[in-house]
C-alpha positions as CSV (number, residue, x, y, z in Angstrom):
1,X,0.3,0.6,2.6
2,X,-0.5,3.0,5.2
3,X,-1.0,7.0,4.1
4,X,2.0,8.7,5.7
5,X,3.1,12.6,5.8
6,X,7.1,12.6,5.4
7,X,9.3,15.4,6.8
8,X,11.0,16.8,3.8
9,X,13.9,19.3,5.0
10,X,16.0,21.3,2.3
11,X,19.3,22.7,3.7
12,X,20.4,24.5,1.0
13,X,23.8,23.4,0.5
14,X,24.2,22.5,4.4
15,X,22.4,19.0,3.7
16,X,26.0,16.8,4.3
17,X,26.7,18.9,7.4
18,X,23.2,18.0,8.8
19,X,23.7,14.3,7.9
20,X,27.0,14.4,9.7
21,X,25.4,16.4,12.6
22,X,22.4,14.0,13.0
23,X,24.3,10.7,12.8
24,X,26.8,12.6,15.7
25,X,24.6,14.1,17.9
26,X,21.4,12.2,18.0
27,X,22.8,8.7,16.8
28,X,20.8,8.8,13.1
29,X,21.3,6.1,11.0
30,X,22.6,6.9,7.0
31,X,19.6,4.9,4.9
32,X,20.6,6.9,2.1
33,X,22.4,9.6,0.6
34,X,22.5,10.4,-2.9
35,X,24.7,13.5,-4.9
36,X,23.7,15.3,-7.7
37,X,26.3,13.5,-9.4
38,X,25.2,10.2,-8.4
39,X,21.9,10.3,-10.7
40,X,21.6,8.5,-13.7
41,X,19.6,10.5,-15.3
42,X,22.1,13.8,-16.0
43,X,19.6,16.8,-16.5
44,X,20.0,18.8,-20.3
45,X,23.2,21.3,-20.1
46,X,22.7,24.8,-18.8
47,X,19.3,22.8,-16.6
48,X,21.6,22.6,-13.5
49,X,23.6,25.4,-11.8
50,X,27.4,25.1,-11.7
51,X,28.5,22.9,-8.6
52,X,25.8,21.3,-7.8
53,X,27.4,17.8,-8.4
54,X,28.8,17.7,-4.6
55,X,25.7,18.4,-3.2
56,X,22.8,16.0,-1.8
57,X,19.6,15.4,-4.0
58,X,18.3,12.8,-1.4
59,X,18.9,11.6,2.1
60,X,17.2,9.2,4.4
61,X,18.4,9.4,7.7
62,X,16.6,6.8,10.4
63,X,15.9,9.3,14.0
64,X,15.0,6.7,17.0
65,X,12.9,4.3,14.5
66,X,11.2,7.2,12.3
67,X,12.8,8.2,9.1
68,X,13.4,11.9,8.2
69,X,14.3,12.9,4.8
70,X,16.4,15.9,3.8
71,X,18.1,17.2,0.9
72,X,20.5,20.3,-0.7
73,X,17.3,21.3,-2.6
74,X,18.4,23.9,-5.6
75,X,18.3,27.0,-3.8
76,X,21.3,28.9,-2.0
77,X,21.2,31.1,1.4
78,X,20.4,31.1,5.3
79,X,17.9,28.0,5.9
80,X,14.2,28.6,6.8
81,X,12.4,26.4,9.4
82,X,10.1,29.0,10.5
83,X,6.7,27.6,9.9
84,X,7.2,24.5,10.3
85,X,8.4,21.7,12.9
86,X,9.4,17.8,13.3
87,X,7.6,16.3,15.5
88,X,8.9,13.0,16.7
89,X,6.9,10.9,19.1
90,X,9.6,8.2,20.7
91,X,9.0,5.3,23.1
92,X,10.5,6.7,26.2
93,X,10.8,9.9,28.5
94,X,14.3,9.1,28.9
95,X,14.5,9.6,24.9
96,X,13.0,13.1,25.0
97,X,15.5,14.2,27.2
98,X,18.4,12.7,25.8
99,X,17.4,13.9,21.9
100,X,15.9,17.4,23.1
101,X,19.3,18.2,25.4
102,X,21.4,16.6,22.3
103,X,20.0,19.1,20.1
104,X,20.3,22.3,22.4
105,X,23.7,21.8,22.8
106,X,24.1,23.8,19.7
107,X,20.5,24.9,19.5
108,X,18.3,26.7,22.0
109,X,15.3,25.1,24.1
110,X,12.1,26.3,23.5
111,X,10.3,24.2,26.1
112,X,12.1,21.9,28.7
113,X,11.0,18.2,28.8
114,X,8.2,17.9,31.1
115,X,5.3,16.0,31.7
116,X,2.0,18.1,30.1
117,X,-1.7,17.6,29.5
118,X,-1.3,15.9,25.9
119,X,1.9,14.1,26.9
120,X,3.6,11.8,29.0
121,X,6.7,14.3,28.2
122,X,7.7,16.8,25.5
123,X,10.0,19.0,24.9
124,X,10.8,21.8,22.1
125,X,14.0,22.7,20.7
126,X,15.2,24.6,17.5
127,X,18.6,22.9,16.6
128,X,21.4,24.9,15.0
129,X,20.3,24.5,11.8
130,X,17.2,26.3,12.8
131,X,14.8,23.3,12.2
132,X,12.0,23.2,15.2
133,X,11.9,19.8,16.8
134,X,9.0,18.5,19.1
135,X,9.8,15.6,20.8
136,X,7.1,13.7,22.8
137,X,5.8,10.4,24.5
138,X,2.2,10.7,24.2
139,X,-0.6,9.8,26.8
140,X,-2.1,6.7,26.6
141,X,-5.5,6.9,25.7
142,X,-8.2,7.5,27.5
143,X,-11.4,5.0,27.6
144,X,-14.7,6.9,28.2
């Protein structure tokens, strides 16, 4: 097994919306979703907050081949995405335009799809849920 760093996203109570979202607009695949009140381990009374059974303690949603997990997390309010971004390196240009215009539909473009010095395209956009996405096809490497 291969180290890996996983994108973990909390949505604070938003998490089935951004499933739905995902699997709509960019074509994600469900791997797995799992409620609160699917465990089965139930946490000690008074442990949990009140209506918390409805919302998502873990979901796996498959984004052109890479997996991007997400869940309701335990906290309430506005998401927070600030410092951080997904960065998604896909197979084709035409896949960097087609996921970076889905998402800025509803979200806003922070740089157009082009071609750059690090990549055969890439393109920036923050979706509505204010995650920062960074879509690229890399450059092949270079031989010295």
């Amino acid at each position: 097994m291969n180290p890996t760093f996983q994108p973990y996203l909390f949505f604070r109570g938003r998490c089935s919306e951004a499933v739905a979202y995902y699997k709509q607009t960019l074509g994600a695949e469900e791997v797995t979703v799992m409620r609160f009140k699917d465990s089965p381990e139930k946490p000690p009374a008074g442990q949990m907050p009140t209506g918390m059974d409805d919302r998502i303690m873990h979901a796996t949603l498959r984004v052109a081949g890479a997996e991007l997990m997400m869940a309701d997390g335990m906290r309430s309010g506005p998401t927070d995405f600030d410092c951080v971004a997904v960065s998604l390196t896909v197979s084709s240009e035409a896949d960097v335009d087609r996921i970076v215009n889905a998402l800025a539909r509803d979200g806003k473009v922070q740089m157009p799809p082009s071609a750059t010095f690090f990549a055969k395209r890439f393109g920036g956009v923050i979706d509505k849920f204010g995650v920062n996405w960074m879509v690229l096809v890399p450059q092949p490497h270079q031989s010295s």
